[in-house]
C-alpha positions as CSV (number, residue, x, y, z in Angstrom):
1,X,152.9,141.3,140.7
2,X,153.1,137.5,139.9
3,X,150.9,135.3,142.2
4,X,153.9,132.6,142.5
5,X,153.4,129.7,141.1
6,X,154.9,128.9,137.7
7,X,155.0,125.9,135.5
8,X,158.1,123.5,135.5
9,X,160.7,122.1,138.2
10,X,163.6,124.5,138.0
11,X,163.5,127.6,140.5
12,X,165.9,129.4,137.9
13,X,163.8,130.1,135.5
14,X,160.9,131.6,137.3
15,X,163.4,134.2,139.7
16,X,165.3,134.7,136.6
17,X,161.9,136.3,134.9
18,X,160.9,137.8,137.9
19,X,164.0,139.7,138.5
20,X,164.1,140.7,135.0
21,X,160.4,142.0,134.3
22,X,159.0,142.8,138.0
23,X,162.5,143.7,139.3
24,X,160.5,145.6,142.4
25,X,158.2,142.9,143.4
26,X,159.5,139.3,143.1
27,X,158.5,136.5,144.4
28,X,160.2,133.4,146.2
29,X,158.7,130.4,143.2
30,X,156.3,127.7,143.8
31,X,157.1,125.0,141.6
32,X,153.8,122.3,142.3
33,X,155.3,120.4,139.1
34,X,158.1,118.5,141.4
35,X,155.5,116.7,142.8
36,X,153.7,116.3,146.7
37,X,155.4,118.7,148.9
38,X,156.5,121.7,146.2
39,X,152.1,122.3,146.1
40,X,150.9,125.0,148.3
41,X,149.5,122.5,150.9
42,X,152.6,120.4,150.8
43,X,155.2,123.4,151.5
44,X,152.6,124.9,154.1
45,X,152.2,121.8,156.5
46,X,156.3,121.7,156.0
47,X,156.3,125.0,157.7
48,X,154.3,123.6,160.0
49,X,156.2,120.8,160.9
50,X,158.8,122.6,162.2
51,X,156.7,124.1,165.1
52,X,154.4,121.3,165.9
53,X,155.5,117.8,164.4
54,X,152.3,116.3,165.0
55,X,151.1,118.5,162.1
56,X,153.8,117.0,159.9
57,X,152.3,115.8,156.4
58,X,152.5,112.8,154.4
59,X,150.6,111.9,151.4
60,X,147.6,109.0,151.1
61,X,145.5,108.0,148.1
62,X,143.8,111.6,148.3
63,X,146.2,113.7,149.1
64,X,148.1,114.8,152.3
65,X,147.3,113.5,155.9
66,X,148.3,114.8,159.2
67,X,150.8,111.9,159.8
68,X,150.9,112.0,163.8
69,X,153.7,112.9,166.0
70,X,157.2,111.9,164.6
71,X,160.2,111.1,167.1
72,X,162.4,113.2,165.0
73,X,159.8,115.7,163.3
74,X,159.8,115.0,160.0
75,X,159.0,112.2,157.4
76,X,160.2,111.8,153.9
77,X,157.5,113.8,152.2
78,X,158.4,116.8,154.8
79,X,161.8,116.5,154.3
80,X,161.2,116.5,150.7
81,X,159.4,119.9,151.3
82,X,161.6,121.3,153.4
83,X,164.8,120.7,150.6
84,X,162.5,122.1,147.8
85,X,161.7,124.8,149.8
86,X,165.5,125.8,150.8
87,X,166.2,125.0,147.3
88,X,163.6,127.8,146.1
89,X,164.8,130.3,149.0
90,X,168.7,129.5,147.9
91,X,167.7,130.8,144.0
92,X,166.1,133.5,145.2
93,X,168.0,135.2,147.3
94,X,170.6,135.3,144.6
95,X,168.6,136.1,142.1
96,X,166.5,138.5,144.3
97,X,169.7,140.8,145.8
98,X,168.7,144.3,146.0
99,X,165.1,144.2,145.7
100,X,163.2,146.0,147.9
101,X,160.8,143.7,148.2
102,X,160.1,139.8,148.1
103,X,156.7,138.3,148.8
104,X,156.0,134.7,149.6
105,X,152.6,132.9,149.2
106,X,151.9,129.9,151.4
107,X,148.1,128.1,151.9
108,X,146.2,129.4,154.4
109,X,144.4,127.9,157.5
110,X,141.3,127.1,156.1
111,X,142.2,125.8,152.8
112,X,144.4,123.2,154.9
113,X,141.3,122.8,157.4
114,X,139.4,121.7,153.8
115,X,142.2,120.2,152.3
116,X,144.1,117.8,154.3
117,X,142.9,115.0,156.3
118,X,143.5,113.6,160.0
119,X,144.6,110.6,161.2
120,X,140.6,108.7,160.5
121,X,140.7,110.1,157.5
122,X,138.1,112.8,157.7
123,X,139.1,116.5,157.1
124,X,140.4,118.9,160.0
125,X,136.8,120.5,159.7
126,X,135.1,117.5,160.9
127,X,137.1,118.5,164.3
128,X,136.9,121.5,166.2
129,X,139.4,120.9,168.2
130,X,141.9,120.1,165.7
131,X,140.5,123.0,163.5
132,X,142.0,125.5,166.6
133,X,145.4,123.4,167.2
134,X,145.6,123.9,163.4
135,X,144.9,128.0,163.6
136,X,147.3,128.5,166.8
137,X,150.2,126.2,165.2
138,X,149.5,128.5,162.1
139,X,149.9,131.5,163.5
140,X,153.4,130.3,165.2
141,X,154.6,129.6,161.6
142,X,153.5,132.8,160.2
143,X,156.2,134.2,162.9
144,X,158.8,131.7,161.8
145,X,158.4,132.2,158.4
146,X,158.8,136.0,158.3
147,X,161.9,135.3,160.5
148,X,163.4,133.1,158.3
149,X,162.5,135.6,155.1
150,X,163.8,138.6,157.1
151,X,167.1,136.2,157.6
152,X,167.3,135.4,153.8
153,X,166.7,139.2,152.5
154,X,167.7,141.6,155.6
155,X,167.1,144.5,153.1
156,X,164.1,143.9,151.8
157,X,160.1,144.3,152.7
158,X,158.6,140.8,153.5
159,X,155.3,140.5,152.1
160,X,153.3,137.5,153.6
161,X,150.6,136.1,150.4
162,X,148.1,133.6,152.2
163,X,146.4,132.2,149.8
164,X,142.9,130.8,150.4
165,X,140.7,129.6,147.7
166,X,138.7,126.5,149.8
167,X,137.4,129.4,152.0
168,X,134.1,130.0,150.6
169,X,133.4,126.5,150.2
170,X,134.4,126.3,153.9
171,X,132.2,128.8,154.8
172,X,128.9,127.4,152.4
173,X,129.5,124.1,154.0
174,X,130.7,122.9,150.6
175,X,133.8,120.7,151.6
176,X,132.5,116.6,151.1
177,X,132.8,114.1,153.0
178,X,135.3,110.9,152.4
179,X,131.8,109.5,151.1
180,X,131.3,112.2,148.6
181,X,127.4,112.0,149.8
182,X,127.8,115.0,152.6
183,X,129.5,118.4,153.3
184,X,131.4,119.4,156.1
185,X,129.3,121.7,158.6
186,X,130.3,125.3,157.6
187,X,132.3,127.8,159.3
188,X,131.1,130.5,160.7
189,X,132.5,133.8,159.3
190,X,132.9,135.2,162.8
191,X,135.2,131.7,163.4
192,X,136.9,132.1,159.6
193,X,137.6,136.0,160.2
194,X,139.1,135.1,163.7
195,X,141.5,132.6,162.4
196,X,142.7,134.8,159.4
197,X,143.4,137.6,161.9
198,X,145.4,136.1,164.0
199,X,147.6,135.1,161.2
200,X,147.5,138.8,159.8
201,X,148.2,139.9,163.5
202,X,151.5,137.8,163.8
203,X,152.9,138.4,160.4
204,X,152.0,142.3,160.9
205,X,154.2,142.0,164.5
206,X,156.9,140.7,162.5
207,X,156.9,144.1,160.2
208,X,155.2,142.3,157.1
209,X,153.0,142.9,154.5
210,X,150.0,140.7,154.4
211,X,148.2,140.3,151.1
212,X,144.7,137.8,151.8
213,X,144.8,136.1,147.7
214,X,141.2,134.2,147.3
215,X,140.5,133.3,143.5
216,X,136.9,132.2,144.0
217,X,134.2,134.6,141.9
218,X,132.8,135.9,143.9
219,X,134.9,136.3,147.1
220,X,134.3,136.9,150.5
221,X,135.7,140.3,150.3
222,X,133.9,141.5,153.4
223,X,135.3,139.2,155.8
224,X,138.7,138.9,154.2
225,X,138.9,142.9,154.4
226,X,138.2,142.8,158.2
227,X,141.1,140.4,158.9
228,X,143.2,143.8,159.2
229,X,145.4,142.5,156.1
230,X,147.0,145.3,154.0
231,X,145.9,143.9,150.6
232,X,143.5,141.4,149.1
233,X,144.5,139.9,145.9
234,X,141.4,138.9,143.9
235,X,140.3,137.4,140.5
236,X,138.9,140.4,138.5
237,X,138.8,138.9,134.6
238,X,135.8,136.0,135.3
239,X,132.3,136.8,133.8
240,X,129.1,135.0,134.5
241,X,129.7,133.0,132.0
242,X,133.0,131.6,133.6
243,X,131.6,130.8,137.2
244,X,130.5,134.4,138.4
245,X,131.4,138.3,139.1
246,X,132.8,139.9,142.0
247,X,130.4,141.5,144.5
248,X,130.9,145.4,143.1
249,X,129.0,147.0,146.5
250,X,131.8,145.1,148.0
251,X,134.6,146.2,145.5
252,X,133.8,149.7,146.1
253,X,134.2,149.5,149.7
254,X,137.4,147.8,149.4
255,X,138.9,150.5,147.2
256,X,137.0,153.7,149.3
257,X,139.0,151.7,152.3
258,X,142.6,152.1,153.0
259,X,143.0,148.2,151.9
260,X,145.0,147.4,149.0
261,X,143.7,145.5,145.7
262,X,146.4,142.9,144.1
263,X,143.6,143.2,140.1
264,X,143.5,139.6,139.0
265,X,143.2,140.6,135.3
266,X,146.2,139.2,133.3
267,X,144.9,135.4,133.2
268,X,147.0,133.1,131.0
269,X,145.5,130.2,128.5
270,X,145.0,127.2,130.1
271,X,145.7,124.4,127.5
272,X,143.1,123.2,126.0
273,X,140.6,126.3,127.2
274,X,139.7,129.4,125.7
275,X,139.9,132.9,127.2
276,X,137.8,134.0,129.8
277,X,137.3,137.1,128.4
278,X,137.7,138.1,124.8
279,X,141.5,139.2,124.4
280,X,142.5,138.8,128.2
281,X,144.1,135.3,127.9
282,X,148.1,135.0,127.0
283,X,149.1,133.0,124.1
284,X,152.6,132.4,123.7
285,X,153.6,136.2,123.2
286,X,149.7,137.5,122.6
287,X,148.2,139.7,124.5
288,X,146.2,142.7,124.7
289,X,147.2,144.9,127.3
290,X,145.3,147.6,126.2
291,X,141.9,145.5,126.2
292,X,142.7,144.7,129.5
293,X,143.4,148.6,130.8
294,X,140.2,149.5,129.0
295,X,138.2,146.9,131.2
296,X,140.2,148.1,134.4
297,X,139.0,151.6,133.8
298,X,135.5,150.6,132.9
299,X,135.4,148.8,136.3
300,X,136.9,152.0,138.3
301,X,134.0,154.4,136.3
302,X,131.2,152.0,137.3
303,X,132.1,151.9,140.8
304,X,132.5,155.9,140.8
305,X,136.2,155.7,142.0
306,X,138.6,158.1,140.4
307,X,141.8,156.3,138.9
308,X,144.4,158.5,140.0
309,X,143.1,158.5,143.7
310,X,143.1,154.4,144.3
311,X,146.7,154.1,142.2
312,X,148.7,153.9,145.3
313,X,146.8,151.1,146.4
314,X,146.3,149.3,143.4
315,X,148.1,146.3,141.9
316,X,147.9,144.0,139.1
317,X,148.5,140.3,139.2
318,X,147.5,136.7,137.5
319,X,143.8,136.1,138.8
320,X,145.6,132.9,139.9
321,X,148.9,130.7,139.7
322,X,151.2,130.5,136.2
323,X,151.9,126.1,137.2
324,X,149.1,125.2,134.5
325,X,150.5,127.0,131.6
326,X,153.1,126.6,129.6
327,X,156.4,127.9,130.6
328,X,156.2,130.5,127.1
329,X,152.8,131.4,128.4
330,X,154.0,132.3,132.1
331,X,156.6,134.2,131.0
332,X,154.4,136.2,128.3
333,X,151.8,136.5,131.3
334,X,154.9,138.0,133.6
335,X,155.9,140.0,130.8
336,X,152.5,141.4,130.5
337,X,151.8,142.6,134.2
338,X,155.0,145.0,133.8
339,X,152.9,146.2,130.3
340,X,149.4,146.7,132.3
341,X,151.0,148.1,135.2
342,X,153.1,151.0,132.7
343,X,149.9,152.0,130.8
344,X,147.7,152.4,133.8
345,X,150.6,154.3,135.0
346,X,150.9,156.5,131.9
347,X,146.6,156.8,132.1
348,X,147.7,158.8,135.3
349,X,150.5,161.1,133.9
């Protein structure tokens, strides 16, 4: 399954290649390309707008602030999210018309706590008291969200992607300061696991699928697998070379666990970067699907886990977003999750 973001400014084109390759999992586009409020932390504090204003967003010199109570609730960067958004849903649910399932990826609480600013121009994590207005009001859009999904696609499975790749700097007390010379005290897993739950909890009361998507090498897969989400959707292609490994212990449990695994191991080439692994980038129409089976399977035998009997709750996906590539290499990278995911399925047969 595609992660959901995609390179250009036109929802078309992305639902149009979804609907055609991954006809069974699509996803509603994210389109960061239009500008502030089409990125993941724009469209989130949109969303959250429309349950507590004074969590409305507007942009500054380094990137979105809370902007303060609004008489009317909005401002022109949240209505500018709010139109991309409908925009995006409108394509979509044309495109998407008998699919039996749509998922949606939004930014999670703790990559907003690290990511957008309050009113003095520290981060929410300076404040703890803003840090647990920002959970609660998060958890209130999780149920508006699915509502509104479940209103857009009455026939299809709603599956909920939060996407949080600040949380491990959140929880290392890597976040900086406005100075640049200090971090931002850390989070205490017990604190980050509560807040993901309570998001998981309210989407799964709304009959959706949660998938917990954290691109960091290595992951906290411990605490993101004891949120209670159904799936966690993690980058599997990075070497120690590239910036670290995932935690294999940890893998292991997650697969010997009735969690799901979304395998980050179809990673498009970034321009101007080579491949993270040897033959597991997409160029243009390049790939090598059966490179990247082969070190699927190598992982599975390592760990001591039988292919056939993890298949039903395994996935493949981008490790990450398609918005940095170019638009040939996002739709080769699409085109190649529908190739991994049929030869891993003929490996079973």
């Amino acid at each position: 399954m595609a992660v959901g973001s995609f390179p250009g400014t036109d929802p078309r084109e992305p639902v149009r290649i979804m609907a055609g390759e991954t006809p069974l999992l699509p996803c509603v586009p994210e389109l960061p390309g239009r500008g502030a409020g089409a990125d993941m932390v724009g469209r989130a504090l949109a969303l959250l707008a429309d349950i507590a204003p004074e969590f409305a967003g507007q942009t500054s010199t380094v990137g979105w602030r809370f902007a303060g109570r609004l008489t009317d609730g909005s401002s022109r960067d949240m209505a500018r999210a709010n139109s991309w958004l409908r925009e995006d849903l409108d394509v979509s649910e044309e495109g998407y018309g008998d699919a039996e399932a749509v998922k949606f990826a939004v930014a999670g609480p703790w990559t907003l706590a690290a990511s957008v600013e309050l009113m003095n121009g520290h981060r929410v994590l300076r404040d703890p008291g803003a840090i647990r207005d920002l959970v609660a009001a998060y958890t209130e859009s999780v149920v508006e969200l699915v509502g509104r999904l479940r209103r857009r696609f009455p026939n299809a499975g709603v599956i909920l992607q939060i996407d949080e790749p600040d949380l491990p700097a959140v929880l290392a007390g890597g976040v900086p300061t406005i100075s640049g010379l200090d971090s931002y005290r850390s989070v205490s897993v017990e604190v980050a696991r509560s807040g993901l739950s309570a998001a998981v909890a309210a989407a799964h009361g709304m009959d959706a699928t949660v998938v917990l998507h954290c691109c960091a090498r290595p992951a906290p897969i411990g605490l993101l697998r004891a949120t209670g989400a159904d799936a966690l959707s993690l980058d599997l292609v990075g070497g120690a070379a590239s910036g670290g490994v995932q935690d294999e212990e940890e893998l292991g449990m997650l697969l010997e666990s009735d969690c799901g695994l979304m395998a980050g191991v179809v990673a498009p080439q970034f321009p101007g970067a080579g491949s993270r692994v040897a033959g597991a980038g997409v160029e243009s129409e390049t790939l090598d699907v059966v490179g990247i089976v082969r070190r699927l399977l190598a992982l599975l035998d390592r760990l001591g886990i039988a292919l056939p009997t993890v298949l039903p709750r395994l996935a493949v996906s981008h490790p990450c977003g398609l918005a940095g590539v170019s638009p040939d290499a996002a739709r080769a990278a699409v085109r190649a999750l529908a190739e991994v995911a049929a030869t891993i399925q003929r490996e079973v047969l």
